[in-house]
C-alpha positions, 0 to 999 in steps of 0.5 A: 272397234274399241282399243281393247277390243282390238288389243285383244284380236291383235294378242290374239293374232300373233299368239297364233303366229309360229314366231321361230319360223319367221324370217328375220324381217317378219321377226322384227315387224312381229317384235314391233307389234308386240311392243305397241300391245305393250304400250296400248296396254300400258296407255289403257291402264293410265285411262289414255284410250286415245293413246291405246288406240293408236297403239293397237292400231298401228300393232293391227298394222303390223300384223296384218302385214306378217299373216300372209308370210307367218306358219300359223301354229 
């Protein structure tokens, strides 16, 4: 899957995610996983897909991680 392909599954995967009800320890991975969006987006305008990628994957990571404990909206 190309880094933007997978910026926007990972986006859109925690858009569905109710963060007011997440524990404070899924708080935090979520917030994590936001930030390497951020980076991967950034890295994607400066043309560094290998960055990019390694940003969204680590953020597919975390998210992986929070859908079992997250209430989906």
């Amino acid at each position: 899957m190309s880094a933007e392909r997978t910026i926007n599954s990972v986006k859109s995967d925690l858009m569905r995610i109710n963060r007011s009800s997440l524990q404070p320890g899924d708080l935090t991975v979520y917030d994590q996983a936001n930030s390497f969006i951020d980076a991967a987006r950034k890295a994607m305008a400066s043309k560094d897909y290998a960055a990019a990628a390694g940003f969204a994957e680590k953020a597919s990571a975390l998210t992986t991680k929070l859908a079992p404990n997250a209430a989906v909206h």
